[in-house]
N, C-alpha and C positions, 0 to 999 in steps of 0.2 A: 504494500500500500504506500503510492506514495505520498511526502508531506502535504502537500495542498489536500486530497482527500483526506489525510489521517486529520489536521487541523480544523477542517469543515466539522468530522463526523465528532471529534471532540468538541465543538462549539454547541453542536447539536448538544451532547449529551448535557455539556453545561447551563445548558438553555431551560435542562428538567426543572433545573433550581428555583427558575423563574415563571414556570405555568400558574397561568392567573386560578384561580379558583372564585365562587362565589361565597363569600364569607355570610356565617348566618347572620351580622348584623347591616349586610348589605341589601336582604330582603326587607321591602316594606313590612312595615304592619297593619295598612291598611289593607283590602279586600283591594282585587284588582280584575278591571274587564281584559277579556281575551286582547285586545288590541297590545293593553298596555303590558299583559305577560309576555305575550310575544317581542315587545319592544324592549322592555328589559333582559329577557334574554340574551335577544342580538346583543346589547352594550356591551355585559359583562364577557359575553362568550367570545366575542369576537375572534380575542386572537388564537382560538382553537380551530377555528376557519383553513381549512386546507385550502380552498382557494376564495377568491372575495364573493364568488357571487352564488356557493354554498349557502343554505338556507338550515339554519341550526335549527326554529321550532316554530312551525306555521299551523292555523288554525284548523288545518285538516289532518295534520300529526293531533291536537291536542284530542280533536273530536274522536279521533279514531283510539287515543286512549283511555277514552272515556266508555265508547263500545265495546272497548275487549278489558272493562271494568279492571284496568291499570289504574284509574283516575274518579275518584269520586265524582261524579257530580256536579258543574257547580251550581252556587248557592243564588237564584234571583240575576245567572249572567256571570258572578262575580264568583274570582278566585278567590282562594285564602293563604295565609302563610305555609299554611301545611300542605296546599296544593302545591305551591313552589316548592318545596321540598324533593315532593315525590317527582315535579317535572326535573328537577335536575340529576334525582337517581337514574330518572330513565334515560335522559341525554348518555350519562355515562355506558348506562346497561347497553343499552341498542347496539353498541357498536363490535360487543363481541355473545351476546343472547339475543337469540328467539324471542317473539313477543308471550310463547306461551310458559319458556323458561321465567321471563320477568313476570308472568302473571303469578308464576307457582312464589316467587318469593312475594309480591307485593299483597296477594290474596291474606297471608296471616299478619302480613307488618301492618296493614290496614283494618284487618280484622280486632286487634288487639289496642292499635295507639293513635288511630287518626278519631279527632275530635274530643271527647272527656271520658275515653275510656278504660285509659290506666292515669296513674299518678306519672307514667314517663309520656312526653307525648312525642311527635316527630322532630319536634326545634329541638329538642334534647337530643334525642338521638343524630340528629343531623351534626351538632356540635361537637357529638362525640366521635363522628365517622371523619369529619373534617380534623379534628386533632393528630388522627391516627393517619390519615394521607398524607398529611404534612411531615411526620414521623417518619414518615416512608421514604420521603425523597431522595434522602442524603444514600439511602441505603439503595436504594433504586439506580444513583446515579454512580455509586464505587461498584454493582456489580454491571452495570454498563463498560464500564470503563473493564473490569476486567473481561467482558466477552469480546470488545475492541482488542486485546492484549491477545488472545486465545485465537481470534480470525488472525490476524499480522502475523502468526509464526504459523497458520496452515500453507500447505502448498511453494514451501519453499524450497522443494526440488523443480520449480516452473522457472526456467530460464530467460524468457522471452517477459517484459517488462509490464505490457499491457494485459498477456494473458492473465498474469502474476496481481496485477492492479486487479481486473477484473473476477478475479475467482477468489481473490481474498475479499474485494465486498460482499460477492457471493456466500463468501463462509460466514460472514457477518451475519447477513441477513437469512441465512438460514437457521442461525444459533439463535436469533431474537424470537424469530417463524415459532422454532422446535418450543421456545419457552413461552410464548404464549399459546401453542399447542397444549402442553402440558397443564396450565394451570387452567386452559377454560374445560379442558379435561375433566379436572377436578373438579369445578364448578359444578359442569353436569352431574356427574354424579352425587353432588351434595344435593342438589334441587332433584334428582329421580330418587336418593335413597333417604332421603331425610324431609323434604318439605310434602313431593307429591305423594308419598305413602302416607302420612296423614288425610290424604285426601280422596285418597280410593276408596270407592262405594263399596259394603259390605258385601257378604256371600250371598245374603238373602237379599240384600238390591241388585246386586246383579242378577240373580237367579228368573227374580219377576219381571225385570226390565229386558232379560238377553233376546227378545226377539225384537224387542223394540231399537234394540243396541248393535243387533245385524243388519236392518233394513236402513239404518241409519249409523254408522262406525262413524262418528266425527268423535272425536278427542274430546272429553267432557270433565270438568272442576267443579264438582258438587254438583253435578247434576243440569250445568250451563255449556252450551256450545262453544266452544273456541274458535272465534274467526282467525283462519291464518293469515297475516297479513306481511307476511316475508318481505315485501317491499312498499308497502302504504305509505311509508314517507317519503318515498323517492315519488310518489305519484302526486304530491301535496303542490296544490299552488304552484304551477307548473303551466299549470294552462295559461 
């Protein structure tokens, strides 16, 4: 690899340092209409924007996480703090789960803390997730650094200088690839063996429902359909 790429991909790395987040005391407290969520959004997200004219969270994402009951409701029009919450867990989730993965975690977090139903509610826990990402960084960016370390000495029996460039980015980006391979790995399986097993209809519901269940096999969360919506945001505001 040489300097100009190694110094780039190093900038990058030290750039992690610097990813804006939405802080919880950046969300209003007042109730907010769709317009003004979606407005907010773009300010703070901005510089997560791959390219400019990337569209982070339009009214036909919000609506459609409102149908696949990701999204409470809102209330007379109007968001609440706690819907910002959830909309910025989903910003993050979407980008490496399924909408019916994000429903299987958000179905209990919703079920148990949105609105007065425990003594913890979602601005707590929001504060507490944001603690711990921040906690993260430093450690996120020394094991970057060392998988840059680990690609730069593969393939150094390659003589030929651009091959040598080219297949040690390669080794890069496959080492990132593998590692985020592994961990949404893991994911999955924490949301098949841990969230949706709570959620699976008994022997005797299924027994009564199975003809109902063959003539109709859609993917069902207590007994509600799951729209798949594999790409509904990419179809959003677009026209």
């Amino acid at each position: 690899m040489d300097i100009s790429k190694e110094e780039f991909i190093s900038s990058l790395i030290d750039d992690l340092k610097n990813v804006k987040y939405i802080m919880p005391d950046d969300i209003p407290n007042i109730d907010l209409y769709m317009d003004q969520v979606t407005t907010f959004m773009d300010k703070h997200l901005k510089s997560s924007k791959r390219y400019s004219e990337d569209k982070l969270l339009t009214k036909t994402m919000i609506n459609n996480y409102t149908k696949n009951e990701l999204l409470p409701p809102p209330d007379k029009k109007k968001y609440t703090k706690e819907h910002m919450f959830l909309l910025i867990f989903i910003y993050y989730f979407k980008n490496i789960m399924s909408i019916s993965d994000i429903q299987s975690i958000f179905n209990p977090l919703t079920e148990r803390y949105y609105g007065d139903k425990s003594d913890i509610g979602l601005e707590e826990i929001y504060e507490e997730i944001f603690r711990l990402e921040k906690e993260q960084t430093e450690a996120l960016t020394k094991d970057m650094i060392r998988k840059m370390t680990k690609a730069k000495g593969s393939f150094e029996f390659v003589k030929d200088k651009d091959d040598s460039d080219f297949l040690t980015m390669f080794s890069f980006i496959c080492i990132l690839s593998f590692d985020v391979y592994m961990r949404k790995h893991v994911i999955e399986q924490i949301i098949d063996n841990s969230l949706k097993s709570g959620m699976e209809p008994s022997k005797k519901e299924t027994s009564a429902n199975g003809k109902e269940a063959k003539e109709n096999p859609k993917k069902t969360v207590n007994g509600e359909n799951i729209k798949k919506n594999k790409n509904n945001d990419q179809k959003s505001d677009s026209k």
